[in-house]
N, C-alpha and C positions, 0 to 999 in steps of 0.2 A: 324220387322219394324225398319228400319234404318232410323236416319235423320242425318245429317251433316251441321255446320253451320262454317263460315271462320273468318280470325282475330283472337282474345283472345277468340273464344266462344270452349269451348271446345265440342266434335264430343260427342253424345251421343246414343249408341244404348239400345232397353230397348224390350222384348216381353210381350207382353200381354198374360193374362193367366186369366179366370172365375175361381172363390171359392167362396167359401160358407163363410158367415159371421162367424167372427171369428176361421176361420180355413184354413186361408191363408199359405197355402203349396208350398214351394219350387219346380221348376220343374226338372225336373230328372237328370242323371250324365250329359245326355250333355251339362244341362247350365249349368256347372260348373263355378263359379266367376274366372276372371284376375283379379289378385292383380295387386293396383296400386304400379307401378315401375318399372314393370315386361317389360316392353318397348312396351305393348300395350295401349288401350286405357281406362284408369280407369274407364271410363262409363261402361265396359263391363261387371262389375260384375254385376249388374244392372238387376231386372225384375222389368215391368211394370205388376202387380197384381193389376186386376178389381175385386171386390168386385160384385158378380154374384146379390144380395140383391137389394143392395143402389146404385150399377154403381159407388162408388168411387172408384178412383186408389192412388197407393202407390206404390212406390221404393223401392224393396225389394231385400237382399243380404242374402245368407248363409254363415256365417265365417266356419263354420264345414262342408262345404259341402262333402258328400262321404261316413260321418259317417252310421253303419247298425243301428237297432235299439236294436241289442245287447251294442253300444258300446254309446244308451245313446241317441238317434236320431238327428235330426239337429235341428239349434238353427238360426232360419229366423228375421234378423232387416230389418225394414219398416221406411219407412219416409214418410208422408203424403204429398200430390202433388195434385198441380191440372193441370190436361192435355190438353190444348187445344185442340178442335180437327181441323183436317185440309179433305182434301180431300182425303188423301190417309189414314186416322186415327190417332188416340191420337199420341200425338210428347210429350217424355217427355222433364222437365221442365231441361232447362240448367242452372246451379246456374253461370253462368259466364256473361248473358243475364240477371239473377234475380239481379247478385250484380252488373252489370252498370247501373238499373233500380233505385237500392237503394243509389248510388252511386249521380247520377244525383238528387236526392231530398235531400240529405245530407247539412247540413246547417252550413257552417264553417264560422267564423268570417272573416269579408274584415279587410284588413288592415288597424290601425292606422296611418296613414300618420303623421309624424312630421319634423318640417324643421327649419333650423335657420341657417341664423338670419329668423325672422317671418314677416311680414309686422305690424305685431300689438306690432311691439316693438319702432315703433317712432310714433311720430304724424302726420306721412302722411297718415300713413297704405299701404305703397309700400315698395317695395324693389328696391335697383340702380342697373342700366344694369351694368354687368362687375362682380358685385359681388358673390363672391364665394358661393355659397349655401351648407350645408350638410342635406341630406335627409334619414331617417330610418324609419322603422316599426317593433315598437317589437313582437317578437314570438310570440301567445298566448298561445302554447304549444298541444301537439297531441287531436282531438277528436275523442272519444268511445264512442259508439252505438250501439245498436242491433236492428234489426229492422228484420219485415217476408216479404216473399213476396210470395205468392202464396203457405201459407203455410211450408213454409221451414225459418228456423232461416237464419239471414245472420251475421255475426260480422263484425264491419266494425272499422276502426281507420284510422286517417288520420292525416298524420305532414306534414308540412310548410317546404317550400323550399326556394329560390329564390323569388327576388319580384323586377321584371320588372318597373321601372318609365318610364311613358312617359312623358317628360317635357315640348308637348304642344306646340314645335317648332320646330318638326321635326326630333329629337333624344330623344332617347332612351337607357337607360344605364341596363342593369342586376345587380342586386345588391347580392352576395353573403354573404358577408360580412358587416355590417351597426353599424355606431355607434354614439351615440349623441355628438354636439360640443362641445369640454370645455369651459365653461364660463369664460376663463383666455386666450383662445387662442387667437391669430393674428384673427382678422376680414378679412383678406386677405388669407388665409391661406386656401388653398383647402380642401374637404376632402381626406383623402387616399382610402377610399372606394366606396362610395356612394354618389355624388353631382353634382352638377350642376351649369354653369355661362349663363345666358343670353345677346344677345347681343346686343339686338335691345328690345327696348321699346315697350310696348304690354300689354294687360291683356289675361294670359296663365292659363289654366287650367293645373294641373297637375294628372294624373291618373298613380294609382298603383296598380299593377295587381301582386296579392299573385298566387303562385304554390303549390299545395297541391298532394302529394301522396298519396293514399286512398289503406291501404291493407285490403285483401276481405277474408273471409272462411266461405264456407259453403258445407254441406257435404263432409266434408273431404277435398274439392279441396281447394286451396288458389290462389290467382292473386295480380294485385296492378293496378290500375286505376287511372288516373290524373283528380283531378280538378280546376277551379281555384275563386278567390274571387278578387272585384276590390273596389274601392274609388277613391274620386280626390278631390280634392284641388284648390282654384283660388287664383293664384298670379299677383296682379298687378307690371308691371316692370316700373319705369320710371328713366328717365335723370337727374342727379341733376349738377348742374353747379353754381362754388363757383363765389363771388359775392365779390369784392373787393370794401370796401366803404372808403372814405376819402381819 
């Protein structure tokens, strides 16, 4: 039984084979396992063993395969699986398919949005059109997990990349590099990295949208998967217009 799936899912082929509980036996020299690396397709080493009993299935490889039983017999690893079945029968489980499943439930921190100057640093609680803005979000640093999916472990880790502002007026700045303002600096003074000037009066939401890399292993294979995490922020802008008395 062959299935093949396109994208990051990696091609899995896998036979089906009935045994008797607890005495799941390796099928003969022709299945012989492809190591992965070999420039084929690492699913191949792969049999799908039904459990004749219970009808469960399991992923099962011979690292020794070929050995007689003078020289010690062969030594069969299983990994527990569960198979859907389809119309043409059981499809083994693709762990590339399980870890964008695990992927997509994964719960990484939205970004801290920080900005200054702040509207809540004078007594209007606005900020003046023209003025320079610096905007960052601290790392919160990689998250690690382990989580099953359909019986199979998945490891999953995911670190922070880039973090997109949309400033809520039509631009957008990518921000690689971010760093907070110095409390000594020029109030005029742009950031070098990460900010923003508005230039027309408004109440603007600001939304920041984190980039996360998510690397995946399970059963051997490894991948890496994008996620991403978002926040916003509402900044009022207005006018302010000096006022000559006397």
């Amino acid at each position: 039984m062959n299935s093949s799936a396109s994208g990051n899912e990696a091609q899995v082929r896998a036979r089906t084979q009935d045994v008797p509980v607890g005495h799941a036996q390796p099928a003969g020299d022709s299945a012989a396992p492809v190591e992965a690396g070999s420039g084929h397709d690492p699913w191949a080493k792969y049999m799908l063993v039904t459990d004749s009993v219970t009808g469960g299935q399991r992923l099962c490889w011979t690292p020794n395969q070929g050995l007689s039983s003078v020289d010690g017999g062969t030594v069969q690893v299983c990994h527990d699986a569960v198979m859907p079945d389809t119309a043409d029968g059981p499809v083994a489980t693709n762990p590339a398919v399980l870890a964008g499943q695990a992927v997509a439930q994964l719960a990484v921190p939205a970004p801290q949005i920080s900005i200054s100057p702040h509207p809540s640093d004078n007594k209007w609680n606005v900020l003046a059109v023209g003025l320079p803005i610096w905007a960052w979000a601290e790392d919160p640093g990689p998250v690690a997990t382990s989580v099953s999916e359909q019986g199979i472990d998945i490891q999953l880790q995911a670190n922070r990349g880039s973090v997109t502002f949309d400033w809520g007026d039509g631009t957008t700045t990518v921000c690689h590099l971010m760093r907070p303002r110095p409390a000594t600096m020029d109030p005029l003074t742009p950031s070098p990295d990460c900010g923003h000037s508005y230039q027309h009066r408004g109440d603007y939401t600001i939304t920041a949208t984190a980039g996360w890399a998510v690397n995946w292993q399970a059963l051997g294979q490894t991948g890496a998967l994008p996620l991403n995490s978002t926040a916003t922020i509402a900044v009022p802008i207005r006018e302010f217009r000096a006022v000559v008395v006397g």
